[in-house]
ROVOPA-896304 format. One record per residue (C-alpha): residue number from 1; residue in one letter; x, y, z negated. Coordinates in nm, 2 decimals. Example, Ala and Ser with C-alpha at 12.3 -4.5 7.8 and 13.67 -1.06 7.14 Angstrom:
<1,A,<1.23,-0.45,-0.78>>
<2,S,<1.37,-0.11,-0.71>>
***
This chain:
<1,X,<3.23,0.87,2.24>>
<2,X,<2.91,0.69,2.40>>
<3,X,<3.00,0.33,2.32>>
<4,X,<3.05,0.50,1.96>>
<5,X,<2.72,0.65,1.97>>
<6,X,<2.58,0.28,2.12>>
<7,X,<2.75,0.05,1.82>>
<8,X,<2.63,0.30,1.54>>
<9,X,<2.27,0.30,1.67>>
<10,X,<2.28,-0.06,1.73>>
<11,X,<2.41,-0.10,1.40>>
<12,X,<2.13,0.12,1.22>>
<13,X,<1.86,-0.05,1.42>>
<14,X,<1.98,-0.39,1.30>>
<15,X,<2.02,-0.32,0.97>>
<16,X,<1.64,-0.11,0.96>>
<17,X,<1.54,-0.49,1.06>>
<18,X,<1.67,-0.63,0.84>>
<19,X,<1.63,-0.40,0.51>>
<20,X,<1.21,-0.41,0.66>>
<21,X,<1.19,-0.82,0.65>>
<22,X,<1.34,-0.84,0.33>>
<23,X,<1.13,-0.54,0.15>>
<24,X,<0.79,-0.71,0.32>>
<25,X,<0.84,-0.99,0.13>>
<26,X,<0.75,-0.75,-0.16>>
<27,X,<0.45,-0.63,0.01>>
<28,X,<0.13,-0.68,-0.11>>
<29,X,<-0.05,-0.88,0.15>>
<30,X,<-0.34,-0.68,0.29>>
<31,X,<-0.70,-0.74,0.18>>
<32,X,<-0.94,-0.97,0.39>>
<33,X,<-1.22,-0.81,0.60>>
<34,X,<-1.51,-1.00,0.42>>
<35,X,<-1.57,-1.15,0.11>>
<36,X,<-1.89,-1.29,-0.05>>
<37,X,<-2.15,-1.16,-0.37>>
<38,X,<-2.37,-1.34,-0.60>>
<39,X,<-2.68,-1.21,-0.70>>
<40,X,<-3.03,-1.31,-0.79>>
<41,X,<-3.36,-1.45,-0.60>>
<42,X,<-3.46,-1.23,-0.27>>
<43,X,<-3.67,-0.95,-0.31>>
<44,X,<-3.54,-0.89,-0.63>>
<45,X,<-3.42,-0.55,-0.75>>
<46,X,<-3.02,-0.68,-0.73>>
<47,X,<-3.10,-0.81,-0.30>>
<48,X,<-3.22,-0.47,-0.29>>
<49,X,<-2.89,-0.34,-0.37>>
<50,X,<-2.69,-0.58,-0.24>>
<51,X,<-2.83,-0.53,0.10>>
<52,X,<-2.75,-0.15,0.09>>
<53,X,<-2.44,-0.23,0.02>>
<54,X,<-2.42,-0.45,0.30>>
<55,X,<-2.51,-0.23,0.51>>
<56,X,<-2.26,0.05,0.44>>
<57,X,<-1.95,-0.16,0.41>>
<58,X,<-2.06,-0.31,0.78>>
<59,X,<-1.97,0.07,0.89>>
<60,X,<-1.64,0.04,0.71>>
<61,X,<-1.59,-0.30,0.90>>
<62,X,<-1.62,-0.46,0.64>>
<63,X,<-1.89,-0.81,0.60>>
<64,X,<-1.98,-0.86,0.29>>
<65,X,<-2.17,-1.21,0.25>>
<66,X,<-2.50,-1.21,0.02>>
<67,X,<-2.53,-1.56,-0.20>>
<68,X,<-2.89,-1.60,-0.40>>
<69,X,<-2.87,-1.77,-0.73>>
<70,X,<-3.12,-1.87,-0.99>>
<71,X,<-3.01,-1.54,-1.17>>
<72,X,<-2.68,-1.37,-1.41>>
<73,X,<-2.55,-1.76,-1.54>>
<74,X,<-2.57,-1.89,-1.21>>
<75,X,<-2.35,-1.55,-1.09>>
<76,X,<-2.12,-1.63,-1.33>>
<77,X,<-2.10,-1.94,-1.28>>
<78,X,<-2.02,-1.91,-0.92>>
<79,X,<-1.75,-1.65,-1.03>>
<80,X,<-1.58,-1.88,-1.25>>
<81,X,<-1.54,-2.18,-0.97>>
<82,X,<-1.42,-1.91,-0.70>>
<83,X,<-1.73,-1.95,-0.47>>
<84,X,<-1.76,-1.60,-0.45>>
<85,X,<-1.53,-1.28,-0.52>>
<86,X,<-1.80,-1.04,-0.71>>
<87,X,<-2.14,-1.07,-0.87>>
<88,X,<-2.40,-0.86,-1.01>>
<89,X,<-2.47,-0.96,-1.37>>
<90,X,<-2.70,-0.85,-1.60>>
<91,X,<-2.57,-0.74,-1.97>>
<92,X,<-2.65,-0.98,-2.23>>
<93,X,<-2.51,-1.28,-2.01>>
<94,X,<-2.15,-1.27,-2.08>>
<95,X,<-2.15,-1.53,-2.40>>
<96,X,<-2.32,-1.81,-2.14>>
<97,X,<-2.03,-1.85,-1.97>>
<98,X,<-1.64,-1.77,-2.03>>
<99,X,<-1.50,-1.49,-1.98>>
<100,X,<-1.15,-1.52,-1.84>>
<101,X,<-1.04,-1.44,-1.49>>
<102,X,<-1.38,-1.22,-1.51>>
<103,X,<-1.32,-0.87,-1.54>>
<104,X,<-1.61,-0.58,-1.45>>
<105,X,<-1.58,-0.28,-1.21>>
<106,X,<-1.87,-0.07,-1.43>>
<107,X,<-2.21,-0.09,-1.51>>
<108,X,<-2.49,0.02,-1.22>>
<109,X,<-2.82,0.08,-1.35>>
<110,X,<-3.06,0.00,-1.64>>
<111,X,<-3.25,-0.28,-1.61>>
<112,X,<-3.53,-0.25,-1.84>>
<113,X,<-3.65,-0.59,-2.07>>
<114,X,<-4.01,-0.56,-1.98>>
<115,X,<-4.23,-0.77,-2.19>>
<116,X,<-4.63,-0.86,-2.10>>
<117,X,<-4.89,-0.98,-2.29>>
<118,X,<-5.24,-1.06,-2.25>>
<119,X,<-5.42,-0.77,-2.36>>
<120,X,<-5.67,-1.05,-2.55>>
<121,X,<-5.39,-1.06,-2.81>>
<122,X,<-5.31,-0.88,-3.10>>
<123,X,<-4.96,-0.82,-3.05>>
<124,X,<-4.72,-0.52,-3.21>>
<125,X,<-4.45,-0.69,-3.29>>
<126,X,<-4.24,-0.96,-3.13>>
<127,X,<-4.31,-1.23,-3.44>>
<128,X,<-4.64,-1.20,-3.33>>
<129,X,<-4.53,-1.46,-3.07>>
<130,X,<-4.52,-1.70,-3.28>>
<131,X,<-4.67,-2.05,-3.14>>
<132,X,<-4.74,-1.88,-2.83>>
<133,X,<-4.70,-1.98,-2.46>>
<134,X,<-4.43,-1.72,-2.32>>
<135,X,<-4.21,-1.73,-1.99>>
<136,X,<-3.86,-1.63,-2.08>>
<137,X,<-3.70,-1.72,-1.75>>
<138,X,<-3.61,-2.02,-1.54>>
<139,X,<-3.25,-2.20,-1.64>>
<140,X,<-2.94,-1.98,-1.48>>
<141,X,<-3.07,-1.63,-1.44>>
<142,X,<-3.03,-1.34,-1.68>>
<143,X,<-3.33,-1.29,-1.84>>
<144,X,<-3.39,-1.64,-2.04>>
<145,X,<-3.08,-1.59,-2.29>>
<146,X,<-3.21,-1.21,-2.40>>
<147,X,<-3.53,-1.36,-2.41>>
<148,X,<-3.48,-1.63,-2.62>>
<149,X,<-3.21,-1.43,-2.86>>
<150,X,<-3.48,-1.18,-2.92>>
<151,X,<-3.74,-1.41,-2.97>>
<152,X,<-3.51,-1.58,-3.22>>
<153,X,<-3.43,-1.28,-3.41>>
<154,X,<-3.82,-1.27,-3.52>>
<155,X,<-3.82,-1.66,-3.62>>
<156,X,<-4.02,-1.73,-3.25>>
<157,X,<-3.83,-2.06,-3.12>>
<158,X,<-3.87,-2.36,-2.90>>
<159,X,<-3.95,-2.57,-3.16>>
<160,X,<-4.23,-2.34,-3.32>>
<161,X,<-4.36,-2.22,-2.99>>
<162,X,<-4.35,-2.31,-2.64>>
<163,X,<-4.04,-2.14,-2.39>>
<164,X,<-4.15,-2.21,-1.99>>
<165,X,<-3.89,-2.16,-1.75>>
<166,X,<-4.00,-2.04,-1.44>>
<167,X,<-3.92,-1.77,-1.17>>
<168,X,<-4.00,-1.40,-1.20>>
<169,X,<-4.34,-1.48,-0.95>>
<170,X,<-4.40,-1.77,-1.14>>
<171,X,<-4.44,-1.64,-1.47>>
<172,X,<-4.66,-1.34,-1.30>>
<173,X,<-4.90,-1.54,-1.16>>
<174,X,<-4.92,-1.77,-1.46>>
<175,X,<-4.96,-1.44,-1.70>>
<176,X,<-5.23,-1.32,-1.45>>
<177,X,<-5.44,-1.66,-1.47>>
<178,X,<-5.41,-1.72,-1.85>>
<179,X,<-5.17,-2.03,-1.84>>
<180,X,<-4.94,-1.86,-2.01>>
<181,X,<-4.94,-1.55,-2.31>>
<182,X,<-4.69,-1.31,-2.25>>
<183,X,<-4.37,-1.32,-2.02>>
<184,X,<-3.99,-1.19,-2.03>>
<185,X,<-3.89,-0.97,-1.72>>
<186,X,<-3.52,-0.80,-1.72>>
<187,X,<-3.56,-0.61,-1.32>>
<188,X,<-3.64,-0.29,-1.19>>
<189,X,<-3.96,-0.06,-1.25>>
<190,X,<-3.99,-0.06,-0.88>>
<191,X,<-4.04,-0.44,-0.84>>
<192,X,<-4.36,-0.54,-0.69>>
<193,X,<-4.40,-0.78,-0.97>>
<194,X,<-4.36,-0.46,-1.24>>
<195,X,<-4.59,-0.25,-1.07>>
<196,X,<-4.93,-0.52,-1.03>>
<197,X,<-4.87,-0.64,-1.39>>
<198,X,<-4.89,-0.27,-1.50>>
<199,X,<-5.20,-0.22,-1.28>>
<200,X,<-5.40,-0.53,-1.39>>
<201,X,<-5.64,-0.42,-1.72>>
<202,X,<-5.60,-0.77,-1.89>>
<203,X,<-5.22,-0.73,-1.88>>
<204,X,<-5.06,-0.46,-2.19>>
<205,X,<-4.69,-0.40,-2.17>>
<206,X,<-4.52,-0.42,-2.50>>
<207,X,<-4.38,-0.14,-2.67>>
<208,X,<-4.07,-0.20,-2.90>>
<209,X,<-4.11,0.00,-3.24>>
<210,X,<-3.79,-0.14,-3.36>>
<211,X,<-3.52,-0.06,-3.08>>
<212,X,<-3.31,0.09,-3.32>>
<213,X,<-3.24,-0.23,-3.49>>
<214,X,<-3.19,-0.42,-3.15>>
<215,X,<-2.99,-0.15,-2.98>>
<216,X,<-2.76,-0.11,-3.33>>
<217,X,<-2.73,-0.49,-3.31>>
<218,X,<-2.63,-0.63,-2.95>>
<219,X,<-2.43,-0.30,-2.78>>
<220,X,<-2.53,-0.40,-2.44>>
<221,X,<-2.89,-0.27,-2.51>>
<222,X,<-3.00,0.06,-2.53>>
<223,X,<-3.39,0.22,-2.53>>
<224,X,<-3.53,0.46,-2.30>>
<225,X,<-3.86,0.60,-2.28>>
<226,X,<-4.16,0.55,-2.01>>
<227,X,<-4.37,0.81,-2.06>>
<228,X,<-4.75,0.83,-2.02>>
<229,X,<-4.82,0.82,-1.60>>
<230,X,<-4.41,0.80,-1.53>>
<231,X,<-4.48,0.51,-1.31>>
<232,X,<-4.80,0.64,-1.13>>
<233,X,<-4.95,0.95,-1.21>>
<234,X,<-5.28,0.90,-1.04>>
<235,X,<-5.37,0.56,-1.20>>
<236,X,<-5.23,0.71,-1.51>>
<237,X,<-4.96,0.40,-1.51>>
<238,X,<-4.89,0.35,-1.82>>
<239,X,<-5.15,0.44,-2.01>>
<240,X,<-4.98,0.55,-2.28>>
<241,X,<-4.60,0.65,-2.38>>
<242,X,<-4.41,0.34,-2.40>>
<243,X,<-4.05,0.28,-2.55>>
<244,X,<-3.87,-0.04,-2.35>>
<245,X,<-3.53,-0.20,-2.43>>
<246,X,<-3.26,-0.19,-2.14>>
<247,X,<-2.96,-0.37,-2.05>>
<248,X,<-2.71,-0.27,-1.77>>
<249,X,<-2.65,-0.47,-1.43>>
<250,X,<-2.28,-0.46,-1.38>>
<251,X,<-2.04,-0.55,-1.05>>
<252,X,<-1.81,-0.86,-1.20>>
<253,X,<-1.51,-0.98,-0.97>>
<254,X,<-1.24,-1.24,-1.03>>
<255,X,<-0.94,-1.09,-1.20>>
<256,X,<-0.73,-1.18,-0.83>>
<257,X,<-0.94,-0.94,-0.61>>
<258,X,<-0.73,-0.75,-0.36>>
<259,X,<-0.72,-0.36,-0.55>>
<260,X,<-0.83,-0.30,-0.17>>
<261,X,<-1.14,-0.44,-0.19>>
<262,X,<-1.20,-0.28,-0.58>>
<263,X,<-1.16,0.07,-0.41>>
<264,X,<-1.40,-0.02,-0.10>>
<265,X,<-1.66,-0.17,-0.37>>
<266,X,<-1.67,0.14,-0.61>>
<267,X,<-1.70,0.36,-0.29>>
<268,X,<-1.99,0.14,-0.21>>
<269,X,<-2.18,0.17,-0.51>>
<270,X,<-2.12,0.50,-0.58>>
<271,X,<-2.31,0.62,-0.28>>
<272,X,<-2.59,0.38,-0.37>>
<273,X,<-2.62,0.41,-0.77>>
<274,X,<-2.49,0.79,-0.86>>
<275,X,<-2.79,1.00,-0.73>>
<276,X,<-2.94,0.77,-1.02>>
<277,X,<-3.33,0.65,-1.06>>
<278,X,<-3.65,0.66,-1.24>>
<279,X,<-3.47,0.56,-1.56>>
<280,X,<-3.08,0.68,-1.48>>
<281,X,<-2.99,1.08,-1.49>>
<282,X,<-2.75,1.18,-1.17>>
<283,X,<-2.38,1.12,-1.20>>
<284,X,<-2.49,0.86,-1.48>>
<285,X,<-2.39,0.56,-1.33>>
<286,X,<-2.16,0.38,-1.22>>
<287,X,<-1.99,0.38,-1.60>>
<288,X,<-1.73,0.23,-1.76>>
<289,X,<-1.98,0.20,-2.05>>
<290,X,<-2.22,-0.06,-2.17>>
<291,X,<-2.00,-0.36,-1.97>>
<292,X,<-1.93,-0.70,-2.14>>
<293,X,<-1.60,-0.80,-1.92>>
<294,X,<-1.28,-0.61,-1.99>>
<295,X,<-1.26,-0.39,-1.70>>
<296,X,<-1.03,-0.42,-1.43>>
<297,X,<-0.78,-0.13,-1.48>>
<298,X,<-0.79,0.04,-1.12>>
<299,X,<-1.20,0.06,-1.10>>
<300,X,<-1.14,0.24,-1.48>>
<301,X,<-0.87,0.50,-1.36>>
<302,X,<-1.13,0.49,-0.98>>
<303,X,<-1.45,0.58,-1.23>>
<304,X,<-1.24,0.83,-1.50>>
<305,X,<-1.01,1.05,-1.25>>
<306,X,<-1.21,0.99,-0.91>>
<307,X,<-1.02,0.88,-0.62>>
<308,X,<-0.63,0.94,-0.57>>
<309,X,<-0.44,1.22,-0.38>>
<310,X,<-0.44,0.94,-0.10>>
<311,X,<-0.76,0.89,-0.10>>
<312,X,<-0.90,1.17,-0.07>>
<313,X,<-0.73,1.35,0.22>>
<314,X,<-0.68,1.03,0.45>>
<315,X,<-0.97,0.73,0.53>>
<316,X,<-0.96,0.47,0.24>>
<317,X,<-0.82,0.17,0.48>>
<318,X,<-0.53,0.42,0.57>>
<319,X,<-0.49,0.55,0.24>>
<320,X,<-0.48,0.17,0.08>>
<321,X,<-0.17,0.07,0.39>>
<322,X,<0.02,0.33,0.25>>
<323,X,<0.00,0.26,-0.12>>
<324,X,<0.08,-0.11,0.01>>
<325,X,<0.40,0.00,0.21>>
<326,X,<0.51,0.25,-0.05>>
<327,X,<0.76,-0.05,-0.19>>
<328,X,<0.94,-0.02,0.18>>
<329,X,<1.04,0.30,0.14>>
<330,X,<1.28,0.32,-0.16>>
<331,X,<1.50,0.07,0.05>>
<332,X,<1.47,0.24,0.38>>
<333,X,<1.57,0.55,0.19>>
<334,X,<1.89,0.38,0.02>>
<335,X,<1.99,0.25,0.38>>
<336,X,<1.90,0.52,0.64>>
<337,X,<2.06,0.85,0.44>>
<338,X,<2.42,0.77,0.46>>
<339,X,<2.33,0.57,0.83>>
<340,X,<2.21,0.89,0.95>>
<341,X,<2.51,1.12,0.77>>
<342,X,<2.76,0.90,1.02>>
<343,X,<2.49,0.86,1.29>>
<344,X,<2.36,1.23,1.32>>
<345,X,<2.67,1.40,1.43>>
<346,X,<2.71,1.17,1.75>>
<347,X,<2.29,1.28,1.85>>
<348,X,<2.28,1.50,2.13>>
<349,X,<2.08,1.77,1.95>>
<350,X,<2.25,1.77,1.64>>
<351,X,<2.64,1.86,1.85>>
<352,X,<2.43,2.10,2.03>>
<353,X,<2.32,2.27,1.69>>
<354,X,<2.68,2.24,1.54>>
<355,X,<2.83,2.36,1.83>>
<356,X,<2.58,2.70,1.89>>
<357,X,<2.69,2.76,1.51>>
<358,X,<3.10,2.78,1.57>>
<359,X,<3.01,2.94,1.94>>
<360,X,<2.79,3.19,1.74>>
<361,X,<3.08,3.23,1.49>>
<362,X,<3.32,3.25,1.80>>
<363,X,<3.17,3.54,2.01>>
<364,X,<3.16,3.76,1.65>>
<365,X,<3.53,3.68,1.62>>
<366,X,<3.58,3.78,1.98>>
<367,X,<3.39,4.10,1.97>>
<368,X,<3.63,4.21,1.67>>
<369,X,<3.95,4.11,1.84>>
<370,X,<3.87,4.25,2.16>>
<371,X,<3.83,4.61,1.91>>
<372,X,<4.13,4.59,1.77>>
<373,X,<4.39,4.76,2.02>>
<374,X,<4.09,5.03,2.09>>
<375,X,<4.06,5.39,1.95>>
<376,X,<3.92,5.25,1.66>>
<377,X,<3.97,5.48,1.35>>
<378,X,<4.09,5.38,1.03>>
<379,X,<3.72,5.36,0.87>>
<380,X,<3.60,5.15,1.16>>
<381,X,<3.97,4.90,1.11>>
<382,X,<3.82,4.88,0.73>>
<383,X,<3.44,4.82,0.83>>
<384,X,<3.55,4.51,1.09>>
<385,X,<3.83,4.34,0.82>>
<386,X,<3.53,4.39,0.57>>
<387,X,<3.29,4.19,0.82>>
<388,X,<3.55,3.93,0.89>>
<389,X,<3.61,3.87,0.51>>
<390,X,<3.22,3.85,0.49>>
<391,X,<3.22,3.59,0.77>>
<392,X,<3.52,3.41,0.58>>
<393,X,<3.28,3.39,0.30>>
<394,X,<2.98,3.25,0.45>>
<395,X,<3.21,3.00,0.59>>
<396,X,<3.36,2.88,0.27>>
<397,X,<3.06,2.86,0.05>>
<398,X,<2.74,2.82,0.25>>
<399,X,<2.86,2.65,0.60>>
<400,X,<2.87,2.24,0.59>>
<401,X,<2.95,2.07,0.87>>
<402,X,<3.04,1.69,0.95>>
<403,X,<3.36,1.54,0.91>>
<404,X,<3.39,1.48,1.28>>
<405,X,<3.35,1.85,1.36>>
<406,X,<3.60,2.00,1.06>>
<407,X,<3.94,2.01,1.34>>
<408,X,<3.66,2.26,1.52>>
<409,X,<3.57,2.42,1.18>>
<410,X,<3.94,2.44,1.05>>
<411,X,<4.01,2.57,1.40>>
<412,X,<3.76,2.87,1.37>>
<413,X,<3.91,2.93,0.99>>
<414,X,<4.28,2.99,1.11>>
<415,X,<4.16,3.20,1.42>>
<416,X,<3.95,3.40,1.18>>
<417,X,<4.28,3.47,0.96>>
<418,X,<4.49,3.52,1.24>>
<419,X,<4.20,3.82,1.37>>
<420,X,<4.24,3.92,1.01>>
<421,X,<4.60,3.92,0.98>>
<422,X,<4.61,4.14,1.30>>
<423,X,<4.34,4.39,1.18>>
<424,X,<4.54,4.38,0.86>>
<425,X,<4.87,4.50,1.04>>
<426,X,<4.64,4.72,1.25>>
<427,X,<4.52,4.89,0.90>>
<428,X,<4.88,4.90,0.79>>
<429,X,<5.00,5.13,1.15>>
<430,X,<4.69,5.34,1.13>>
<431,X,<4.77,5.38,0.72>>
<432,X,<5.16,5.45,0.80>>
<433,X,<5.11,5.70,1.05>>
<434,X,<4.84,5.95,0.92>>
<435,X,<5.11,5.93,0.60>>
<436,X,<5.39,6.03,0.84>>
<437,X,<5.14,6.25,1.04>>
<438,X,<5.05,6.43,0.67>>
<439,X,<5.43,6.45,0.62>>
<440,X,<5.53,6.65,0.93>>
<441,X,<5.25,6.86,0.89>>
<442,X,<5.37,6.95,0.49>>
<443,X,<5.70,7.00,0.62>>
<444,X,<5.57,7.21,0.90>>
<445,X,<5.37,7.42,0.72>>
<446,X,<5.67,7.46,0.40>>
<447,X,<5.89,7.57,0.70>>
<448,X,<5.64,7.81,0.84>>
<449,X,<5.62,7.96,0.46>>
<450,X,<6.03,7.97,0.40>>
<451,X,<6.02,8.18,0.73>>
<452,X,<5.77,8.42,0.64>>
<453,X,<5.99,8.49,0.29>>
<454,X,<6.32,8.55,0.47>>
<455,X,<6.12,8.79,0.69>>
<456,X,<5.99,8.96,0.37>>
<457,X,<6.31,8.99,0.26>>
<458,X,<6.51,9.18,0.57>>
<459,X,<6.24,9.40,0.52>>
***
């Protein structure tokens, strides 16, 4: 019985080896432990960001590589070559560069389109531009191709005016010395740059009357509203109630990023973006709204429905290894079950369990038989053939055992009839007597009755 036990378990354990190498090979290999982002210049609102979420995936284990670029075309660009696994990008970028194997994880923030002016001009409306010097961006970063569509949309082009590409500082200090008229931003309201242009009294921020029309006509953009000292309330910054297009920044990955890593990003920038900010209302952000890419359909269902019953009672690595190995299991399944129907009734524990059962059955069946030749009455020979049909019962319909224990189960069936059998005859005696017993006492008491009339009648 021991070498039988030894060939069945070395048979299960070789064919769990081999059922686990051939359902690996279905296994989605797991993720890397670092991958790299795009973003735009340091110091910038999106290195802001970025290094926050540096910093938080470094306590996952997790190193996540920061690339500068020129700005949103340059991200995208990277994107597209495979030089790095996710970007931020600014709306309004997505036409630059083409969009397949590009796919978005939801929008972050607003990114307001701040446009300055010296405060010499006369200028209300963009048109007013018109043969103007005006910084709309250096070549590759987000803000030049808003710029310049907007620009266009009032008849204010290149060849009627004159574009300068230069950096975000650039076009600051430029604006601030006069070399240049008014300048594009697309960044944060807490930039540096932001805040001094707002402070200097030569430079006026310009308010768009029309953002109706622009927001109805790219749906990237929408318009929010910086109210009169929203900025700073002691310098009175602005000075008045100003209405400001905005775009979104979204996080962009290749379409062959580990779902792993999409998880472990949208974790990420949910801690960082969803208390929301001087423009965004809590919970706002991160959206599935106001993105140019199609979006990657785990970070959708991540965003809609919030993380998965995995993920939310074990840690997101663990979680993730499961999900991975969940394609292991429906073989393992197939193979162990009928393994462990022949295996289990050789285990130690298991006999031991079968075998309490039949002894437990055994010392009931005892206890009746050693009854049966007693004083027992008739009720008490009814009550104990009732019990042992009861236990007869259980037996048939509830009791399973394995095939290598049914001579012990068949066994405790025929002794069970044969204790049955015996209380059966037992019945029968006890039955025949108190009839015979009834009898002579009839008889008995008819003879004591025709001797009390023949009495009666000598008298």
């Amino acid at each position: 019985m021991k070498c039988d036990s030894c060939q069945i378990l070395l048979v299960l354990i070789a064919v769990l080896l081999v059922s686990l190498i051939i359902a690996y090979q279905f296994v989605e290999p797991p993720p890397p432990d670092e991958i790299r982002i795009a973003i735009g210049r340091e110091g910038g609102g999106y290195h802001t960001f970025a290094l926050e979420y540096q910093k938080l995936l470094k306590a996952e284990e997790f190193k996540l590589d920061i690339q500068q670029t020129a700005g949103s075309i340059e991200v995208l660009q990277q994107l597209k070559s495979g030089k790095v696994s996710v970007g931020l990008v600014q709306g309004g970028t997505g036409k630059e560069v083409p969009s397949e194997g590009l796919q978005s994880l939801g929008s972050l923030f607003y990114e307001p389109i701040w446009v300055f002016y010296r405060k010499a001009l006369s200028v209300e409306y963009l048109f007013d531009l018109h043969g103007k010097r005006i910084a709309v961006g250096e070549e590759g970063s987000g803000t030049r191709p808003i710029a310049v569509q907007l620009l266009q949309d009032n008849q204010v082009m290149a060849d009627n005016s004159n574009f300068v590409g230069l950096s975000s500082n650039e076009a600051a200090q430029q604006l601030v010395s006069g070399e240049i008229d008014a300048a594009f931003f697309v960044m944060s309201p807490k930039s540096n740059i932001i805040l001094e242009l707002l402070e200097n009294q030569e430079i006026e921020l310009f308010s768009f009357k029309r953002h109706i029309a622009y927001s109805s006509r790219y749906s990237f953009l929408t318009d929010v509203k910086i109210g009169e000292g929203i900025i700073d309330l002691k310098k009175n910054i602005p000075e008045e109630d100003k209405t400001l297009l905005v775009t979104t920044a979204s996080l962009v990955a290749r379409h062959d990023l580990h779902d792993d890593i999409v998880y472990l990003l949208l974790n990420t920038v949910i801690k960082v973006h969803k208390a929301g900010g001087m423009l965004e209302k809590e919970g706002q952000f991160p959206s599935t709204q106001f993105v140019e890419f199609p979006m990657n359909k785990n970070a959708t269902h991540y965003l809609v429905y919030g993380r998965s019953w995995l993920q939310s009672i074990f840690p997101l690595w663990l979680a993730s290894a499961l999900v991975r190995l969940k394609i292991m299991l429906i073989p393992l399944i197939a193979i162990l079950l009928p393994l462990l129907n022949v295996l289990k009734g050789t285990l130690p524990l298991y006999r031991w369990s079968i075998r309490f059962k039949i002894f437990r059955w055994y010392a009931n069946l005892r206890e009746i038989d050693n009854e049966i030749y007693g004083s027992a009455d008739l009720e008490t020979i009814k009550a104990k053939i009732q019990r042992l049909k009861n236990l007869q019962k259980e037996l048939f319909q509830q009791v399973s055992v394995p095939l290598s224990y049914m001579g012990e189960f068949y066994g405790l069936r025929m002794h069970i009839q044969l204790v049955l059998e015996r209380l059966e005859k037992r019945q029968a005696l006890k039955e025949k007597h108190e009839e015979q017993q009834a009898l002579k006492e009839k008889y008995e008491a008819k003879a004591v009755t025709l001797k009390k009339s023949h009495y009666d009648l000598q008298f």
